[in-house]
C-alpha positions, -999 to 999 in steps of 0.1 A, spaced: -314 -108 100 -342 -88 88 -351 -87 52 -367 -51 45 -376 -49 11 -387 -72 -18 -389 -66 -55 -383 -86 -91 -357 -81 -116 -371 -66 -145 -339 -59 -168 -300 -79 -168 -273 -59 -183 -241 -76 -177 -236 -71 -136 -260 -45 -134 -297 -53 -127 -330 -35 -125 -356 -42 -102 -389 -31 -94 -403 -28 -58 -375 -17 -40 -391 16 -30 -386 7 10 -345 4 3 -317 23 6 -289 35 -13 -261 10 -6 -281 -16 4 -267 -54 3 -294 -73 -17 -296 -110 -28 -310 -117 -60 -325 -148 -72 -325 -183 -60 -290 -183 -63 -288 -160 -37 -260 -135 -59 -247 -107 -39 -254 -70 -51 -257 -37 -39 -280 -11 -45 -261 21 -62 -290 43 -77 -330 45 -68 -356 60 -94 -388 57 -70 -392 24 -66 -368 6 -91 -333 2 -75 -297 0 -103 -281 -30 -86 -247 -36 -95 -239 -79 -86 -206 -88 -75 -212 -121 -94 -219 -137 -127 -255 -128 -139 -254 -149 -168 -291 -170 -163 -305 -144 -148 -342 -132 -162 -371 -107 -158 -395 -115 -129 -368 -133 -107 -370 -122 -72 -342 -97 -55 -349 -93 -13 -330 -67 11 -307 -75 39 -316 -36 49 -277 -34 56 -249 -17 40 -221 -39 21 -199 -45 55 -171 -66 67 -167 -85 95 -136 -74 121 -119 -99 143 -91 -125 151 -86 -142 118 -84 -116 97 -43 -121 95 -32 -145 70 -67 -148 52 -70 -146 15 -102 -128 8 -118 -116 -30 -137 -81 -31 -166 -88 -7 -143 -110 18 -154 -138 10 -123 -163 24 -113 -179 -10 -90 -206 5 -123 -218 23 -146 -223 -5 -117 -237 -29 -118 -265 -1 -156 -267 -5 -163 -265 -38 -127 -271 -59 -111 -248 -86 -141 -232 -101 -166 -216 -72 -202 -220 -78 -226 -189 -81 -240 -172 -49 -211 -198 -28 -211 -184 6 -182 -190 37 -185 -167 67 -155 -142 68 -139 -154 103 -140 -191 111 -170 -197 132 -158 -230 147 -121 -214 155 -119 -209 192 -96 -180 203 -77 -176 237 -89 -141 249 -75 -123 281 -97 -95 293 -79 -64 304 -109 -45 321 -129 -52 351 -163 -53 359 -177 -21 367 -150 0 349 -165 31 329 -155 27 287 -157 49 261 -160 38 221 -123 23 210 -110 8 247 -94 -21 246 -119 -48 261 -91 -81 260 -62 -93 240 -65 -122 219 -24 -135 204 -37 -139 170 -2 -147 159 34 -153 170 40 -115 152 2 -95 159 -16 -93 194 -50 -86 180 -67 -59 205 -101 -64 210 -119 -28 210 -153 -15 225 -174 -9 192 -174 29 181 -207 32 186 -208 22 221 -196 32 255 -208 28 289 -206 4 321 -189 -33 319 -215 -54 338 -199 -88 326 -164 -95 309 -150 -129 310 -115 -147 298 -108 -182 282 -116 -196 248 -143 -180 227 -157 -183 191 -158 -148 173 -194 -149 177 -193 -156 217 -207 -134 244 -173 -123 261 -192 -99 284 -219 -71 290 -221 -33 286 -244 -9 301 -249 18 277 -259 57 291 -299 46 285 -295 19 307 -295 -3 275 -277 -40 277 -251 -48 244 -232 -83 239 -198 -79 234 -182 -102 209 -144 -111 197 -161 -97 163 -177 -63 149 -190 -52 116 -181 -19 100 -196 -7 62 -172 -4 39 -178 27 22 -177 45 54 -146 54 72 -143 41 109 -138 72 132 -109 84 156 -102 115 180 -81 137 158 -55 132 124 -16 146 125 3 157 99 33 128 89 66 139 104 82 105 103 96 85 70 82 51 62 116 30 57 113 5 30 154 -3 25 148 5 -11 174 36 -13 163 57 -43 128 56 -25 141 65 12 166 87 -1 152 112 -33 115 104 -31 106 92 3 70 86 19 58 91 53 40 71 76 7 77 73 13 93 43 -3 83 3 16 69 -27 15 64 -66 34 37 -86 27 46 -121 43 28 -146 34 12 -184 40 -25 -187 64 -48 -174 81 -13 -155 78 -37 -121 49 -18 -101 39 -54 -87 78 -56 -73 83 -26 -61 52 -33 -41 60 -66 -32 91 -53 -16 73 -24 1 51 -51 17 85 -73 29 108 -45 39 83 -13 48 78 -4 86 46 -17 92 31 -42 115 1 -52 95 1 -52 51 -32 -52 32 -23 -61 -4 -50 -56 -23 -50 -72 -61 -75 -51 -78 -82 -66 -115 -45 -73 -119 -40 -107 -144 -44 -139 -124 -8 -149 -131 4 -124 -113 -18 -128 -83 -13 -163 -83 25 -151 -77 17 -131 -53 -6 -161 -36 22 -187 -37 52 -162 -28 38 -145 3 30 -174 23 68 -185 17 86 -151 24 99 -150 54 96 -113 78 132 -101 79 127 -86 118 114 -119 130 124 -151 107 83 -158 109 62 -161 79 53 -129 60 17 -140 62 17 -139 99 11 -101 96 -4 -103 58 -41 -99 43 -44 -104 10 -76 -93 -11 -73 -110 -47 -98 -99 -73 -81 -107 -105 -94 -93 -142 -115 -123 -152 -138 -120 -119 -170 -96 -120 -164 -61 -119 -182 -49 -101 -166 -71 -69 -136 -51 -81 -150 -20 -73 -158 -29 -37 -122 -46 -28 -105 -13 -26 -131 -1 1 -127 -41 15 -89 -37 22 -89 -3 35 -116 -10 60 -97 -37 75 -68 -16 76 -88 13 94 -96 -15 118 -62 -25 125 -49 11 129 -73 18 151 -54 -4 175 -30 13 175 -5 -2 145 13 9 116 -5 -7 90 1 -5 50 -22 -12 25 -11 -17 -14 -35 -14 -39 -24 -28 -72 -40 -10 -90 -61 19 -92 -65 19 -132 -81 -19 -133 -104 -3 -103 -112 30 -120 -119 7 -150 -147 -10 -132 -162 25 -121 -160 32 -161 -180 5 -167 -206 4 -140 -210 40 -150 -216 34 -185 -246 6 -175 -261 32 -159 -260 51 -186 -241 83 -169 -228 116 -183 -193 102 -192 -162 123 -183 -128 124 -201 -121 91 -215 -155 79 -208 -148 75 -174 -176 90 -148 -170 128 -139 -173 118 -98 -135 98 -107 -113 124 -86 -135 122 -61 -139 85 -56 -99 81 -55 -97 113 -30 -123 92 -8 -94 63 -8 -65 82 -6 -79 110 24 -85 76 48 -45 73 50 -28 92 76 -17 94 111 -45 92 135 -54 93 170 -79 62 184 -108 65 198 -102 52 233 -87 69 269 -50 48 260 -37 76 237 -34 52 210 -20 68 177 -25 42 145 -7 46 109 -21 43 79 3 43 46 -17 39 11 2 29 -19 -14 29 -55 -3 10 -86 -15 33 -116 -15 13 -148 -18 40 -178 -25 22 -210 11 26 -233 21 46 -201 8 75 -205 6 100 -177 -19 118 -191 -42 94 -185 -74 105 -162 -67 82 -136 -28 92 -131 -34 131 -139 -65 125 -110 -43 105 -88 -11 130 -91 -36 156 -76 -41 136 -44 -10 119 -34 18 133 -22 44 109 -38 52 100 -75 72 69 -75 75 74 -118 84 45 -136 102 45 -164 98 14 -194 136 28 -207 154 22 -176 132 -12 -171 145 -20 -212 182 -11 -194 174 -34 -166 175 -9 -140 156 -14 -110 137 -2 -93 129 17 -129 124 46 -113 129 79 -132 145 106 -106 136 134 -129 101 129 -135 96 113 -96 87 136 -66 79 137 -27 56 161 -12 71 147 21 105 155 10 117 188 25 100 175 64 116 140 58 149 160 58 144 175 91 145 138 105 171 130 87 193 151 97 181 147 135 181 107 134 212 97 106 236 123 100 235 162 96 249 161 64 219 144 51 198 172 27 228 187 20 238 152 2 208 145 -13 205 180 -30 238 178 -43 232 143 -57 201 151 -72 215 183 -89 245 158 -103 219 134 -116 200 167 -133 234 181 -143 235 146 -163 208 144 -180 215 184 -191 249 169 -204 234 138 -226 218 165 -246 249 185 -259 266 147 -259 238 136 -281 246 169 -301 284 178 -307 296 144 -291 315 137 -259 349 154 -268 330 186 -264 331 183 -233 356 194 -201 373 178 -181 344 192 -153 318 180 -175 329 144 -181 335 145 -142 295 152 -136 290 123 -158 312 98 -145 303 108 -109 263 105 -122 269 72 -133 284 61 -106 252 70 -86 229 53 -111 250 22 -113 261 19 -74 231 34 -55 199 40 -72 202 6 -89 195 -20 -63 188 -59 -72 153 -71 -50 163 -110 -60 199 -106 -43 198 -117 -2 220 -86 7 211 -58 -22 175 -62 -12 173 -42 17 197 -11 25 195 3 59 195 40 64 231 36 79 240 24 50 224 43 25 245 74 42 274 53 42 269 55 3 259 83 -7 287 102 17 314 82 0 300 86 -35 302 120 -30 331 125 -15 350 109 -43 330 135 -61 338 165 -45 377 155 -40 375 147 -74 369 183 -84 395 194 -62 423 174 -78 406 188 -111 413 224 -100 451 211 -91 459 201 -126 455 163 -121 447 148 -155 413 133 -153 422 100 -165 437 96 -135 405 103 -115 388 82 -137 407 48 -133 414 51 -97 413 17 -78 388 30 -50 361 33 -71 361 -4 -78 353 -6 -39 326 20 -34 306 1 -66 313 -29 -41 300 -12 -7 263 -22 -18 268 -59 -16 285 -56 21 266 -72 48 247 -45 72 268 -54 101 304 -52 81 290 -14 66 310 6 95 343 -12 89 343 -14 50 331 23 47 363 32 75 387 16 52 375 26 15 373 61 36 410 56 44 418 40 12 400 73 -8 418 97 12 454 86 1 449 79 -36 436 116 -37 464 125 -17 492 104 -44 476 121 -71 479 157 -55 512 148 -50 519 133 -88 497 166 -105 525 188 -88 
């Protein structure tokens, strides 16, 4: 590796350094300072003195100790064992160095991304002589019972295959031979680096036309996100951001999760550590690790490594999409990252913005948020690759005026707001459906109807209106009392409780409640509110609303929830049948 430019440290200020005789650097430049060998990166020149921000602990450090160039950009390495690895910020395989060096990880420790000693069956798909462009698939290597990782000609690159070979090959292996248009000869390997702060190309992005199911119904049905479409999870304190993502990383339609623990308390990403390797992928009984990378940068490790894991995780996201997969990445969460942007900024002694944080804020999240979407590979297969970002936002007290959620709400398309009353309630997922909103929601409709029933935005409009119709109502309750009220009024209520209590609340911990199909999320709805709409029929008859009220059926459509997916069809028939003749009796009693 060449080592371009070499200067000394002539001022320590927490994990930002000085140094002097750097003028042959670049911006971005990966440097390693001292004997220790500490990782940093270059992130402002003044002529020759270069701001490095370290992603490791500077304490010891001193004027006049050395800092030398790698003349490369912070990048990660791209290959087969990438699934199932536990990285921190700068990919650095954690797991690895707690088996070489215990609990606590000495300064400027150092493990190679992918094994090096790992051999990998590959089976080439291209001949010699065949004519590639940047992004064709080269060979297939079965990374793991769930993933066939797709081994892809650099995007940089195209030409001539002089040489490809199968069998068992280390990542760093020479697996073949391209002949670029100059006439120049390039090694192909299992692995490629890409910078992070860069986004890896493709042909041409398409708008999201298709909903990313998660089985979490308030979510698929009010406030729905599209593949390839961007997400925020805002939410004060114990509101469960980290389970709401947890279950969009178990249920969600993707092939390959990114979790990324950005700054989050280490008890909760040592949860996160010990439960994913034991949850189990509902489509395939397999571990949910098998198509799992986890980036864990808790709050007590430098900042400055926080800062760099968000560009880590969506990097090896990009590279995963670009085979063609639907990947998601969860970032939890954007506050703890912005936080580390706050502070950087305020070493280097920056104009501050609002809240002290730096006034280039928007556009660093935009930068995440604008890699999402639905894209179409480089490459002659017609590959298209997904790309779903989720945000936690963590507003101190919960407040959404916050910079980062007020920056955040500009970008993303959906607002998954949580709520700390409804969590105080324990309803969950606390998320408020007045303050909440999709972006995606009015297109998501259009496949709804096509692909579940036609009835489908017409339900969810009506719903929604009864839920607002509510909250309208607990105003004038709060203010004459409920006797006030008409009989229609006490109706909207009932019928509104009856969707926060039998649909929108939904238990993750329960083996059946935690996942809801769409079928079945129709199923619910429909009969909800069709006991609704009856309901104000009989009203209009003269049936006494009492009687509406304590009718037996609705013990059973609270029930429908905790049916088993393949018993939905037949229970929904019967409390269908059974709805229909108690209406029916009390038409017939109310004349």
């Amino acid at each position: 590796m060449e080592l371009r430019s070499r200067g000394e440290i002539v001022k320590v200020s927490g994990p930002l350094i000085i140094a002097k005789g750097m003028r042959d650097a670049d911006m971005y430049d990966v440097v390693e300072v001292s004997d220790k060998r500490l990782i940093g990166e270059i992130i402002e020149m003044h002529g020759e003195e270069a701001s490095i921000q370290v992603y490791e602990e500077t304490a010891g450090l001193g004027p006049g100790e050395k800092v030398v160039s790698r003349g490369t950009p912070l990048s990660v390495e791209l290959g087969p064992g990438l699934i199932s690895s536990i990285y921190d910020g700068i990919q650095r395989p954690l797991d690895i160095l707690a088996a070489k060096e215990g609990t606590n990880i000495t300064l400027g420790a150092y493990a190679p991304a992918l094994d090096r000693d790992k051999e990998w069956d590959f089976t080439a798909k291209v001949e010699v002589g065949a004519k590639l462009i940047s992004g064709d698939v080269l060979g297939v290597v079965q990374e793991t019972e769930l993933l066939e990782h797709r081994i892809m000609v650099p995007p940089e690159l195209s030409g001539k295959i002089l040489e490809i070979n199968s069998g068992k090959f280390k990542v760093t292996d020479v697996i073949g031979k391209l002949e670029d248009h100059n006439g120049k000869v390039h090694d192909l390997s299992l692995m490629q680096k890409w910078p992070v702060r860069i986004g890896r190309p493709y042909k041409e992005k398409v708008a999201p036309d298709e909903p990313l199911i998660t089985g979490q119904r308030i979510i698929d049905t009010f406030f729905p996100v599209a593949k390839g479409g961007t997400a925020a999870v805002p939410g004060p304190f114990g509101s469960g951001k980290t389970v709401i993502q947890h279950q969009l990383a178990k249920w969600a339609e993707a092939d390959v999760v990114v979790y990324i623990g950005c700054g989050e308390r280490g008890n909760e990403m040592t949860d996160v550590l010990n439960e994913f390797p034991q949850l189990e992928d509902p489509n395939t009984g397999e571990p949910l690790m098998k198509r799992t990378i986890l980036i864990a940068n808790t709050s007590n490790m430098p900042v400055a490594a926080r800062e760099a894991s968000i560009y880590t995780g969506i990097t090896i996201a990009e590279y995963f999409r670009d085979m063609g997969y639907s990947v998601s990445v969860m970032a939890d969460s954007t506050s703890r990252w912005a936080e580390a942007l706050r502070e950087m900024s305020g070493r280097l002694e920056e104009m501050p913005g609002e809240e002290g944080y730096p006034a280039y804020l928007g556009s660093r999240l935009a930068n995440f948020y604008e890699r999402a979407g639905i894209v179409r590979c480089l490459g002659s297969d017609h590959r298209v690759g997904v790309l779903t970002a989720i945000g936690a936002v963590s507003p101190p007290g919960g407040d959404l005026s916050d910079p980062v959620a007020q920056s955040t709400l500009r970008i993303v398309q959906v607002f998954w707001s949580l709520d700390s009353a409804l969590a105080y309630r324990r309803h969950f997922p606390a998320i408020n459906w007045l303050t909440s909103y999709s972006l995606y929601g009015d297109k998501m409709d259009i496949w709804m109807n096509d692909n579940v029933t036609p009835r489908w935005s017409s339900l969810r409009q009506d719903s929604m209106r009864l839920l607002q119709d509510e909250s309208e109502l607990e105003e004038i309750v709060r203010l004459i009392g409920h006797d006030a009220l008409s009989d229609g009024d006490r109706l909207k209520l009932e019928a509104a409780r009856s969707l926060r209590e039998d649909f929108l609340h939904q238990n993750s911990f329960d083996e059946i409640d935690t996942f809801t199909s769409l079928h079945k999320q129709h199923k619910m709805l429909e009969l909800l509110m069709t006991w609704y709409y009856e309901a104000q029929k009989a009203l209009g008859t003269g049936v006494n609303y009492k009687e509406i009220e304590k009718m037996p059926v609705r013990d059973e459509l609270a029930r429908l929830k905790m049916v088993p997916e393949n018993l939905v069809e037949d229970s929904a028939n019967q409390i269908s049948a059974q709805l229909t003749n108690e209406f029916a009796a009390l038409n017939v009693g109310g004349r």
